[in-house]
GULUMVEX-307732 format. One record per residue (C-alpha): residue in one letter; residue number from 1; x, y, z. Coordinates in Angstrom, 2 decimals. Layout:
! GULUMVEX-307732
+------+-----+---------+---------+---------+
| code | pos |      px |      py |      pz |
+------+-----+---------+---------+---------+
|    A | NUM |       X |       Y |       Z |
...
+------+-----+---------+---------+---------+
***
This chain:
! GULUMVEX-307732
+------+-----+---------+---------+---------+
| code | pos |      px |      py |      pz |
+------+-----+---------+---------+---------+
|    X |   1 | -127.19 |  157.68 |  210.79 |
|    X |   2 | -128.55 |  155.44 |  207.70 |
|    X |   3 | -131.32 |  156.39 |  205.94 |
|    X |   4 | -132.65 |  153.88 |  203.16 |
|    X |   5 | -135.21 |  155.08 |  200.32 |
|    X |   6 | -136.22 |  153.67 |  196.91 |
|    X |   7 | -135.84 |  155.69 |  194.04 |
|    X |   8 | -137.09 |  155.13 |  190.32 |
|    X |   9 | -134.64 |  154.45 |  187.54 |
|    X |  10 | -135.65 |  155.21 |  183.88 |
|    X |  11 | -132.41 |  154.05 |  183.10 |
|    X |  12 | -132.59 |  150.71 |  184.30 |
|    X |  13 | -136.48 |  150.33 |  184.13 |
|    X |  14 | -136.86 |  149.03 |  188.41 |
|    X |  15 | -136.93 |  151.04 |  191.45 |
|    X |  16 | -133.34 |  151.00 |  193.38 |
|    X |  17 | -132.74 |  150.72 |  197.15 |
|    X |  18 | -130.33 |  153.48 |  198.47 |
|    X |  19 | -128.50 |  153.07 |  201.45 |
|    X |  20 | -127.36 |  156.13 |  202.34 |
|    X |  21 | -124.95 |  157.30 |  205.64 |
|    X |  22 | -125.76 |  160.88 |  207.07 |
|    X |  23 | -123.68 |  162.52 |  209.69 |
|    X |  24 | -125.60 |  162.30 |  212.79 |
|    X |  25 | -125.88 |  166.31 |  213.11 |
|    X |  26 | -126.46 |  166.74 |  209.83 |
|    X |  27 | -129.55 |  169.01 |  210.25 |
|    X |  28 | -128.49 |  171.10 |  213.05 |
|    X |  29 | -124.60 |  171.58 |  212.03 |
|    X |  30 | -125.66 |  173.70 |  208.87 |
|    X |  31 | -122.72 |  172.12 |  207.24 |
|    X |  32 | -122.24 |  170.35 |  203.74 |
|    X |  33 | -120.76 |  167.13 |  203.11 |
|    X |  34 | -118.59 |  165.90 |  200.25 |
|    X |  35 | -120.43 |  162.56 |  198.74 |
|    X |  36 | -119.14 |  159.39 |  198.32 |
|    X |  37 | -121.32 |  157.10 |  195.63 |
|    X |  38 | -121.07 |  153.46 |  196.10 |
|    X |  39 | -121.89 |  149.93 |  194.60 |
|    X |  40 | -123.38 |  147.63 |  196.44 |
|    X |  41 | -124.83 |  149.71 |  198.73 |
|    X |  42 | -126.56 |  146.64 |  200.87 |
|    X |  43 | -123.18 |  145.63 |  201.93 |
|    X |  44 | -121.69 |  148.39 |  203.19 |
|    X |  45 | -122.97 |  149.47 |  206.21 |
|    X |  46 | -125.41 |  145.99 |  208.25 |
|    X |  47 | -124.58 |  142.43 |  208.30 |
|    X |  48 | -127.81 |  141.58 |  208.42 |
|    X |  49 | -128.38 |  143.71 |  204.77 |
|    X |  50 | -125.41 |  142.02 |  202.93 |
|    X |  51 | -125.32 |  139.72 |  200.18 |
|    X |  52 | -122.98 |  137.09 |  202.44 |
|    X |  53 | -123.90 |  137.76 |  205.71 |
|    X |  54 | -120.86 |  140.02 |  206.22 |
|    X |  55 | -120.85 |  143.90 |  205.37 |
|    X |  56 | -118.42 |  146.13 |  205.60 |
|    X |  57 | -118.72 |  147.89 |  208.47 |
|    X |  58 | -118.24 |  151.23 |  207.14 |
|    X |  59 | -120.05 |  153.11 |  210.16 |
|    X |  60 | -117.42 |  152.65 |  212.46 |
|    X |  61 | -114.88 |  153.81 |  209.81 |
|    X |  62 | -116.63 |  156.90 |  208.75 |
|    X |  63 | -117.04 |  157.96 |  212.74 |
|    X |  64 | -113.44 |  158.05 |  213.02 |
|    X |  65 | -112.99 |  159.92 |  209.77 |
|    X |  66 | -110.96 |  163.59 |  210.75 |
|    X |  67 | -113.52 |  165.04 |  207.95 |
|    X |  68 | -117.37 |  164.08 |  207.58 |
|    X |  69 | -118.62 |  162.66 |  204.81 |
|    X |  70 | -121.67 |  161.18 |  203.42 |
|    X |  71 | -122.09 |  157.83 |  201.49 |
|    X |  72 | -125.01 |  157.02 |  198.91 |
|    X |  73 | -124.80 |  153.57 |  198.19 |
|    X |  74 | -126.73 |  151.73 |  195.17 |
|    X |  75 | -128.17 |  148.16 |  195.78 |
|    X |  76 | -127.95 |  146.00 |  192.92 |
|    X |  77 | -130.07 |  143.95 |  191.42 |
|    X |  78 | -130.41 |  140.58 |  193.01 |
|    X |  79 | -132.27 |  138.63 |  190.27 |
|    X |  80 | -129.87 |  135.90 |  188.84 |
|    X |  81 | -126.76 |  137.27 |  187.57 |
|    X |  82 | -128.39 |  140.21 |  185.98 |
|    X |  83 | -125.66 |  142.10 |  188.53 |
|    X |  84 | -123.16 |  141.30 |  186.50 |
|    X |  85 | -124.81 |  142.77 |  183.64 |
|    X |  86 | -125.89 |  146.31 |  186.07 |
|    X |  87 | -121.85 |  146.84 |  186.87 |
|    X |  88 | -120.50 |  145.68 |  183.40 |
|    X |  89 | -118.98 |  148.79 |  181.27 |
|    X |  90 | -118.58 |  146.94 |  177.88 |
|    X |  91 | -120.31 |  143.65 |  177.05 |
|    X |  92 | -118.15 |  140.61 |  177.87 |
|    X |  93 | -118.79 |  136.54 |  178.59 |
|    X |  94 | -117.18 |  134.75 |  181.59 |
|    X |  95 | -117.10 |  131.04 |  181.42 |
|    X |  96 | -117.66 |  130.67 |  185.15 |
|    X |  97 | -120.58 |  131.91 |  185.27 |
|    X |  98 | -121.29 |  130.70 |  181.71 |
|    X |  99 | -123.25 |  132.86 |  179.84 |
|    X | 100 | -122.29 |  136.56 |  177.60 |
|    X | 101 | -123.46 |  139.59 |  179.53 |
|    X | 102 | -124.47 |  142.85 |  177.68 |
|    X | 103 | -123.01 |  145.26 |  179.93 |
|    X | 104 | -125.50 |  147.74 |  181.21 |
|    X | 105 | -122.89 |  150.15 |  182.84 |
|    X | 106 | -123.59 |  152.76 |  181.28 |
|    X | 107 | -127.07 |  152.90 |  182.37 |
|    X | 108 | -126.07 |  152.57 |  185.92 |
|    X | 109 | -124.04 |  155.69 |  185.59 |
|    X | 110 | -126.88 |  157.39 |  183.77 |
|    X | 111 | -128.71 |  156.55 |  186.83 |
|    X | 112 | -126.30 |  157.64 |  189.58 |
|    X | 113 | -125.26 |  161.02 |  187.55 |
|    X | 114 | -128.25 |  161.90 |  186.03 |
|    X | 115 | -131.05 |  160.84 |  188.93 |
|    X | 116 | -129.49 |  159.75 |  191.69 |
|    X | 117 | -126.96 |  162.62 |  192.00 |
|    X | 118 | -129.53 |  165.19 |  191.38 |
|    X | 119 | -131.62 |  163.67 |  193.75 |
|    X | 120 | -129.52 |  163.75 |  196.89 |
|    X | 121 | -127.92 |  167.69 |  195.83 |
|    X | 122 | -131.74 |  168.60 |  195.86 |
|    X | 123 | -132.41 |  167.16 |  199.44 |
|    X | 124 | -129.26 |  167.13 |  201.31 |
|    X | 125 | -126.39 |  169.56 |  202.35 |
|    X | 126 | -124.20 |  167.99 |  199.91 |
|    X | 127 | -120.89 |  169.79 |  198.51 |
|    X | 128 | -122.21 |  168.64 |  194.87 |
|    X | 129 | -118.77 |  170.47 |  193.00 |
|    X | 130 | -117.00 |  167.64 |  191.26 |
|    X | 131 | -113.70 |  167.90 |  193.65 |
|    X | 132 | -115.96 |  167.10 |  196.28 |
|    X | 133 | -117.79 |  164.05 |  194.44 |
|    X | 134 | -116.25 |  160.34 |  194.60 |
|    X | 135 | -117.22 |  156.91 |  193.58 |
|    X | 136 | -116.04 |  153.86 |  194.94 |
|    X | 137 | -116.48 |  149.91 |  194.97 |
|    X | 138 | -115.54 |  146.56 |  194.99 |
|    X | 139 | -115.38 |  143.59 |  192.53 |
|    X | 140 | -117.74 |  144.48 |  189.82 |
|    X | 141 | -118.04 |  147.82 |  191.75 |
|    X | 142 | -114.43 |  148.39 |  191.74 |
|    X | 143 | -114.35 |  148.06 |  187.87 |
|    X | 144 | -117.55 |  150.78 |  187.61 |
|    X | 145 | -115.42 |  152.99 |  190.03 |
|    X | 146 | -112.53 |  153.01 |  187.41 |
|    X | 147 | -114.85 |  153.60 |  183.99 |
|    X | 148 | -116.32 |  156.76 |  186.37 |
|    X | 149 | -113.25 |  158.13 |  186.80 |
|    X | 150 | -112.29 |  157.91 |  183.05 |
|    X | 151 | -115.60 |  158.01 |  181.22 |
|    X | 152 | -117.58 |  160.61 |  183.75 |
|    X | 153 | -114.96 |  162.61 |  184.93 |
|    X | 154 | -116.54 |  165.47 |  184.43 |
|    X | 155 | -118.58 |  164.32 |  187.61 |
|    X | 156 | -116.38 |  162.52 |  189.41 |
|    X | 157 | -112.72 |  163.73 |  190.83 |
|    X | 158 | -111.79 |  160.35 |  192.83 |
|    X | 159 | -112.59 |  156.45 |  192.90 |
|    X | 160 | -111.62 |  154.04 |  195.31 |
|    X | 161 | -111.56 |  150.64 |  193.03 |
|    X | 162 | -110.77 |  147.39 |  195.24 |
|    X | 163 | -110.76 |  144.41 |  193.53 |
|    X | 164 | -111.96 |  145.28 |  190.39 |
|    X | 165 | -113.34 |  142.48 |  188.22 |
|    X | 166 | -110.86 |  143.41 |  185.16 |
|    X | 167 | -110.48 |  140.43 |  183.28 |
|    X | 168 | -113.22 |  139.13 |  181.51 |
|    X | 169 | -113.49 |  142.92 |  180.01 |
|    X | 170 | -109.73 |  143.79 |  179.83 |
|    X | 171 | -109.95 |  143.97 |  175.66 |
|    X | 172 | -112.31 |  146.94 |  176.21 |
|    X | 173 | -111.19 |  148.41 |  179.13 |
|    X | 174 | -107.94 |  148.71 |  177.97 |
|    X | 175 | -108.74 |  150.21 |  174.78 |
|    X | 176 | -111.73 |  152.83 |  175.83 |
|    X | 177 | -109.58 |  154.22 |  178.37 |
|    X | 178 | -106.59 |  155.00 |  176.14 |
|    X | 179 | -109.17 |  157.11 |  174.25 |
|    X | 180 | -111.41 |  158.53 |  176.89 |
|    X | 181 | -111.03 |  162.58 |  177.89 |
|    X | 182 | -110.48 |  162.93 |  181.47 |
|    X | 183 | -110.92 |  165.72 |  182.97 |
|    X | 184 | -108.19 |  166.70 |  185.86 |
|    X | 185 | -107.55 |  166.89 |  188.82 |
|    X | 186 | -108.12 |  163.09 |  189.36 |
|    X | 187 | -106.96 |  160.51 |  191.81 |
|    X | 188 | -107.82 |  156.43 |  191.92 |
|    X | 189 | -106.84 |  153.91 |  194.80 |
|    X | 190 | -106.26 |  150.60 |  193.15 |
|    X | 191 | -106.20 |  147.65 |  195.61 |
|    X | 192 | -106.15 |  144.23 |  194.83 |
|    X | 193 | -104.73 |  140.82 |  196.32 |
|    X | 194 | -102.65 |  137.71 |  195.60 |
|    X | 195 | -105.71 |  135.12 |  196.94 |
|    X | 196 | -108.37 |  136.78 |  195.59 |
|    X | 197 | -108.50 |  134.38 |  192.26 |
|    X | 198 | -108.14 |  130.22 |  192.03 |
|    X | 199 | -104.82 |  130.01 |  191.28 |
|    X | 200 | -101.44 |  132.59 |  190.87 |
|    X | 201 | -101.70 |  132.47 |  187.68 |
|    X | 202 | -105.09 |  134.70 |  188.21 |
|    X | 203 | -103.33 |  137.16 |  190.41 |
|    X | 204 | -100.43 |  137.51 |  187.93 |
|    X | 205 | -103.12 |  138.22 |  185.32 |
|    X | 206 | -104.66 |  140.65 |  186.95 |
|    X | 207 | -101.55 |  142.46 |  187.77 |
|    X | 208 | -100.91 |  142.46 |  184.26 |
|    X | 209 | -104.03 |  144.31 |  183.12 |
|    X | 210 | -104.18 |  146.57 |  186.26 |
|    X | 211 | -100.89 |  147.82 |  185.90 |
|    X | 212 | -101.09 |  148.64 |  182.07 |
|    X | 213 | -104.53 |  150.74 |  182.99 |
|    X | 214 | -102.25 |  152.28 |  185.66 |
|    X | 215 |  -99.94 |  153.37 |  183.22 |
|    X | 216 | -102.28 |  154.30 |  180.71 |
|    X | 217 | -104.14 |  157.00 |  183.44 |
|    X | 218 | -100.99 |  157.79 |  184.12 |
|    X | 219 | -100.28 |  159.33 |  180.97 |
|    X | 220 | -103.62 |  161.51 |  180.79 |
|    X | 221 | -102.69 |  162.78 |  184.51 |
|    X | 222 | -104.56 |  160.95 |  187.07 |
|    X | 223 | -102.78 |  160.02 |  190.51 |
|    X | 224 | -102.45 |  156.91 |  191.62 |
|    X | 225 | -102.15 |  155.16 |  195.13 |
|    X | 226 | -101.36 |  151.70 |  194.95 |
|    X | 227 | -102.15 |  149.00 |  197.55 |
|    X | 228 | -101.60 |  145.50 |  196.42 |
|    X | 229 | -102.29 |  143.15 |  198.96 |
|    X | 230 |  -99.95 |  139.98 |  199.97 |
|    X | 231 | -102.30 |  138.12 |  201.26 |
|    X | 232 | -105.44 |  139.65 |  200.08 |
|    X | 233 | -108.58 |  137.71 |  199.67 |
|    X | 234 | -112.06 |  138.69 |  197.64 |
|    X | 235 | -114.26 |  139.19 |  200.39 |
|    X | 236 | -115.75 |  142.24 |  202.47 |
|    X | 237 | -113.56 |  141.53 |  205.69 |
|    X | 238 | -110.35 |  142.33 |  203.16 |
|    X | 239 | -112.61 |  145.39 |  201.99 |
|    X | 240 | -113.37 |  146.92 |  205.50 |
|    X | 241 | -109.25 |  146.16 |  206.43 |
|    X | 242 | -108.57 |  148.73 |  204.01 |
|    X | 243 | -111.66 |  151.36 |  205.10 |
|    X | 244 | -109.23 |  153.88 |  206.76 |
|    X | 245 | -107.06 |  153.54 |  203.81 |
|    X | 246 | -109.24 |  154.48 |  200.87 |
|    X | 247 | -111.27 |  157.02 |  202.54 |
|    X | 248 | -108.61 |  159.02 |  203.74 |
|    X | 249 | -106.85 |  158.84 |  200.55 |
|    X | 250 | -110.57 |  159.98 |  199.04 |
|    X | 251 | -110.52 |  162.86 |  201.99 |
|    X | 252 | -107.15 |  164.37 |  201.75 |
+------+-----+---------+---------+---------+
***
């Protein structure tokens, strides 16, 4: 089932939509549920809710899941490009959609570990132990999943990143990452495709910076999966293609 609620950030100063997925027997089964935190939490589940017209039609994923899960996901912001700013780590300007962006990522994470989290351990059967508490995302979402995983690991054990939105911030997220203390046992799915940007030249970019992150998490421990796609586009169809993937690597 999906269950949406607002809940109050202090961190970010508005009121944030939750869209949250509950196993259907969640009540009765007197189980508890690993948690999955997403970005973008309006275009996960409903056409209808998402950004494009297009979700990604994660209830029919998560039914045929061997293990059940549940999945908090985060609406953004929809007022200009003041999402950009929500799911930016580190500061950073991007001619295309010219302007400089502060980067308020690290009051989104505030939010999601120190409300959000707490919220949903207080009124659900969650397992809230970090082993059992992942963060995942795409574009902008996919680049928050990977500063989690380094910069909050003490909450967060996996991330699913898919098409993370690496280069206008590669400076910084190259360098705070070499530095940051991760915790271990981790694990990150890295996904990202060859027609996602304007031209090759884009996708061999990427590839550049992805790869020397790879390496550099590596080094401090953290597993990777990679899952570069040939023909992979930026859009939530590619996303939901790659559902079964990521969430049984996040399961297993």
């Amino acid at each position: 089932m999906i269950t949406k609620f607002d809940l109050y950030s202090d961190q970010l100063h508005r009121s944030v939509m939750i869209h949250m997925y509950l196993p259907d027997d969640y009540i009765s089964s007197q189980n508890r549920y690993p948690v999955l935190y997403m970005f973008d939490g309006h275009n996960l589940f409903f056409d209808e809710d998402a950004t494009y017209g297009r979700s990604w039609r994660l209830l029919n994923h998560l039914y045929q899941l061997p293990q059940e899960i549940m999945v908090v996901g985060l609406e953004c912001t929809h007022e200009g490009n003041e999402r950009l700013s929500e799911y930016a780590p580190y500061p950073f300007y991007d001619p295309e959609y010219d302007g400089a962006f502060p980067g308020k990522g690290r009051q989104t994470m505030d939010f999601i570990v120190q409300t959000l989290k707490p919220y949903i351990d207080t009124h659900f059967p969650t397992r809230p132990e970090r082993s059992k508490t992942w963060i995942g995302g795409s574009s902008c979402g996919g680049l928050m999943a990977i500063y989690a995983l380094y910069a909050y690991s003490h909450v967060f054990s996996k991330a699913a990143a898919l098409s993370p939105y690496v280069l206008p911030s590669q400076s910084s997220l190259l360098y705070h990452s070499a530095r940051a203390r991760v915790k271990l046992p981790g694990s990150l799915y890295l996904s990202w495709g060859a027609r996602e940007g304007n031209t090759g030249h884009e996708f061999i970019q990427e590839t550049r910076v992805l790869t020397t992150l790879a390496n550099i998490l590596l080094k401090k421990g953290i597993k990777l999966q990679f899952d570069v796609q040939r023909e992979g586009e930026h859009c939530e169809a590619q996303w939901e293609a790659l559902a079964d993937t990521f969430l049984r690597f996040l399961i297993k």
